[in-house]
N, C-alpha and C positions, 0 to 999 in steps of 0.2 A: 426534270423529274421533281417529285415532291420535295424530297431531299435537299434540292435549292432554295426551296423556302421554310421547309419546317422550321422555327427557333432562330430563324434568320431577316427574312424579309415578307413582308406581306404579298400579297397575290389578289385581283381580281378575277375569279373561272367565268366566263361569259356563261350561261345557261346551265349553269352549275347546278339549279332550283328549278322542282319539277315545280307548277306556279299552281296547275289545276286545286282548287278548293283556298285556294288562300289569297284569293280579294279580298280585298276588308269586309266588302258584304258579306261574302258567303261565308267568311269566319265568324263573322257576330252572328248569323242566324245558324250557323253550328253550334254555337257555345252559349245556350240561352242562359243559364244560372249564373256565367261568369262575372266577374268583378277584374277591373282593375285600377291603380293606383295612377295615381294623375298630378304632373309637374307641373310649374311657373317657372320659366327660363328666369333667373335674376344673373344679368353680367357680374355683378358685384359680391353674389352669396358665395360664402366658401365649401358649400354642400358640394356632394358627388354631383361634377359636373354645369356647377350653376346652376344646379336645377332644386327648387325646393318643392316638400311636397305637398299640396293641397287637401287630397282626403284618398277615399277608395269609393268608388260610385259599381254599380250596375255597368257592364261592358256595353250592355244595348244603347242602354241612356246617353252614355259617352259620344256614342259611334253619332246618336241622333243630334246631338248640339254640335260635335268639332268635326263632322263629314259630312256636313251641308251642304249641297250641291253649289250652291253660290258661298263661297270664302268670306264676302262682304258682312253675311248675316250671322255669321259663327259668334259664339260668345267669344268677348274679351277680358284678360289675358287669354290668349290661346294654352291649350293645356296639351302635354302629352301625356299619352298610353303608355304607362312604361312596367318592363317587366312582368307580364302576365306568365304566370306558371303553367304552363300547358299540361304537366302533371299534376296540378290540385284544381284547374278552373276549368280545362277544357278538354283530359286525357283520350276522348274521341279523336281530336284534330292528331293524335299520336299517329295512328293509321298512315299517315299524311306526311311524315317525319322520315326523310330518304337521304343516308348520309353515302358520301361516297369513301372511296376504301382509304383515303388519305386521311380520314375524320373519324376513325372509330375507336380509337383509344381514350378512354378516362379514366383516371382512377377512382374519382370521386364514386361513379356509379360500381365500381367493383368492390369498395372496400363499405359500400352502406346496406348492404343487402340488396345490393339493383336498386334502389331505389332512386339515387342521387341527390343533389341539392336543391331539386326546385327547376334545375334547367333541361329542357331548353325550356325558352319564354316568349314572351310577343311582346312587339312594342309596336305601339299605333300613331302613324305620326303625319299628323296634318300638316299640309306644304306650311312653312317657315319655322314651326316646332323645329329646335333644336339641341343638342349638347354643348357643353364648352369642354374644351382642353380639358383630360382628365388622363389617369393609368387605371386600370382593370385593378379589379380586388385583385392581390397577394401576386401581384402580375402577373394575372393568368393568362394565356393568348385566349383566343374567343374567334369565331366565326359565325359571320350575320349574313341572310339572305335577305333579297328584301323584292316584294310583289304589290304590283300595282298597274296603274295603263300604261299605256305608251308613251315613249320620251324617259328621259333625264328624272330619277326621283330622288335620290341619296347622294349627296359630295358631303366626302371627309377628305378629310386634312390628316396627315401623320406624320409621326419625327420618327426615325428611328430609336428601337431600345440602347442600340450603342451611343444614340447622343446624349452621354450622362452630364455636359458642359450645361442641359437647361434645365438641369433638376436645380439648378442652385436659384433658378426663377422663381422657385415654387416652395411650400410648406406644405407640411400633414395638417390637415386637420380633422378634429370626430366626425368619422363616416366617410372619410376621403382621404385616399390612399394619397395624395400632391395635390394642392389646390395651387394653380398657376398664376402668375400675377401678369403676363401679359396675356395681350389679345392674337390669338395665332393666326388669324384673318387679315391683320393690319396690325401686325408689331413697330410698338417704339423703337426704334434701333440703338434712339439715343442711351435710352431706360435700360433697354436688354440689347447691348449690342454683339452678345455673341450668337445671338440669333441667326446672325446674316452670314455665321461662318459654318451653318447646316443645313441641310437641302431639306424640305418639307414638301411629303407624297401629297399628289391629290389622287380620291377616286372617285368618278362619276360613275355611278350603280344607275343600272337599268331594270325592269322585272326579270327575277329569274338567275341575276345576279348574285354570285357567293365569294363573301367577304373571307379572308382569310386575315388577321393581324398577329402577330409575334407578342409573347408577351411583357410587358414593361413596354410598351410601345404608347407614347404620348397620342391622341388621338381627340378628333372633333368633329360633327355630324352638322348640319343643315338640310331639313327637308325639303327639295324641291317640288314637292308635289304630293299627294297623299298618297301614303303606302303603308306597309305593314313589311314586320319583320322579323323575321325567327331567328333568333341569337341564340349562343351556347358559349360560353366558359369552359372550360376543360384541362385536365391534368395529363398531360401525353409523356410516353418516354424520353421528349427533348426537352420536356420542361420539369421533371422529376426532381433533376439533381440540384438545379437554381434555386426550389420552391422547397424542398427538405433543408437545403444551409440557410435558408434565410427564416425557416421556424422557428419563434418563439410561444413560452405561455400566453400571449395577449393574444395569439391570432386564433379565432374562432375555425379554421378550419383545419390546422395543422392537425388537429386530435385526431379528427379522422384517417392521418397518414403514418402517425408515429407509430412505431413499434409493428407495424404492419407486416413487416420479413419480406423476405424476400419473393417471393412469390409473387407479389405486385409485379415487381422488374419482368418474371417470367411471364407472366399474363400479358402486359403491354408487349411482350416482342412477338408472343404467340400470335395474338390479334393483328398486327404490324407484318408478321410473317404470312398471314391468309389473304391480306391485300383486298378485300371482297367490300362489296358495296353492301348496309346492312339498312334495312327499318328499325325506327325506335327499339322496337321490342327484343328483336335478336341484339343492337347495339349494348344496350341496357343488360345481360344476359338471360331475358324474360323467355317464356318458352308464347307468351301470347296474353291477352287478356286476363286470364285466368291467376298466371303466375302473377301477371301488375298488381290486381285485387289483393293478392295473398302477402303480398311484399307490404302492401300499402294501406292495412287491416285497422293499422293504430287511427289513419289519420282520418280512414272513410269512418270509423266509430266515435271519431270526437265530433262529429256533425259540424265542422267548420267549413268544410268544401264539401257543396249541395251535386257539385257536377261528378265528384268521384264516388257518392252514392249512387246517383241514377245510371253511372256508366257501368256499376259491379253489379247493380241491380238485375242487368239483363244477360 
């Protein structure tokens, strides 16, 4: 049952992700206005994940330089897609957004006016783009789907959140919740020898694959081959209690939680208690289009996202 993984252990669901509309082509020519932000893997930078960021290009532009049909001809360093906001770049592909009844609790989207923080996102990742060793903002667990052709596209790596023995591998640094000092691919043993006294998950992801991880769960990506991938962050009722004691002023997202009452709790158990398989919109508590527009009024007015004009437009 879910229940043996919520807040405990991650889970690979085989076909967990309905795939239809979410090739990478058929995504980019869904989402023409869009833009996304684009990484350089550096082993050595202490950024979220060794990844630093280059700029923010056009989504088309991208897809045309780093999903080349021949790998040889792509520009170098290879760049990944990372984090596109499906709610400010691309809120059409929302339609498209089909969580199952074990994934429909957040707080984040109950306590902002439905609107949420941005997630869920895309990340575009041409075969050998990768992450390094990282923990999730404020340890949140997250769940990643990930679509492409056939064969092997996505291996991660993970340590469990209980092995707190390799936090002591690692420091905070700005922007990065632990920045790790070994290689989890090929650890020093000599360097970090309590490495070899923890078991470290792999998961080979196929299309159509849905990632479940725990959160505070050390964790590392290499793409075996291009794909695309809808990820979500989320605040559920096994992660409430962890992520309220560990609130402070510094953390950019506690405000949204503090002082909140009780009612939150009772929301999460309601939604928890209906079991039901939901689309973005009902997830989010949207009554449809309509209500997204109405919720999301500030940011279609600032003309900074061209795709959530055209999509309230109609």
């Amino acid at each position: 049952t879910w229940g043996d993984y919520s807040g405990k252990k991650p889970v690979v669901i085989t076909g967990g992700w309905q795939t239809e509309k979410w090739q990478p082509a058929a995504l980019v020519s869904s989402c023409p206005g869009a833009k996304v932000r684009t990484f350089r893997h550096e082993p050595g930078s202490t950024k979220w994940g060794n990844n630093v960021q280059v700029g923010e290009v056009p989504l088309q532009d991208y897809f045309a330089d780093f999903f080349l049909e021949a790998p040889s001809n792509r520009p170098k360093p290879l760049l990944y897609g990372f984090e596109m906001s499906l709610v400010q770049h691309c809120p059409r592909m929302l339609d498209n957004v089909h969580l199952p009844p074990y994934l429909t609790e957040d707080v984040f989207h109950m306590v902002t006016n439905h609107t949420g923080l941005g997630w869920p996102s895309v990340l575009l990742g041409p075969v050998e783009t990768r992450t390094g060793l990282h923990i999730d903002t404020h340890r949140l667990p997250f769940w990643l789907a990930v679509v492409g052709n056939a064969g092997p596209l996505k291996h991660f790596r993970l340590y469990s959140h209980e092995d707190v023995s390799l936090l002591k591998y690692g420091t905070s640094a700005e922007g990065n919740n632990l920045h790790f000092y070994f290689d989890p691919w090929e650890p020093d043993l000599e360097k970090f020898p309590d490495i070899a006294k923890v078991s470290a998950g792999d998961a080979i992801l196929h299309s159509g694959d849905l990632l479940y991880i725990p959160g505070g769960s050390p964790h590392t990506a290499v793409n075996l081959a291009d794909n695309v991938a809808i990820s979500m962050n989320f605040l559920d009722l096994a992660t409430l209690g962890k992520f309220a004691k560990a609130c402070n002023s510094k953390s950019p997202l506690c405000h949204h939680v503090v002082g909140k009452g009780t009612w939150v709790i009772d929301e999460l158990a309601a939604r928890q208690a209906q079991n039901k398989a939901m689309d973005y919109f009902e997830f989010a508590g949207l009554m449809g289009h309509y209500d997204f527009c109405d919720v999301h009024e500030k940011d279609i007015k600032s003309g900074k996202y061209p795709a959530m004009e055209e999509f309230c437009q109609k």
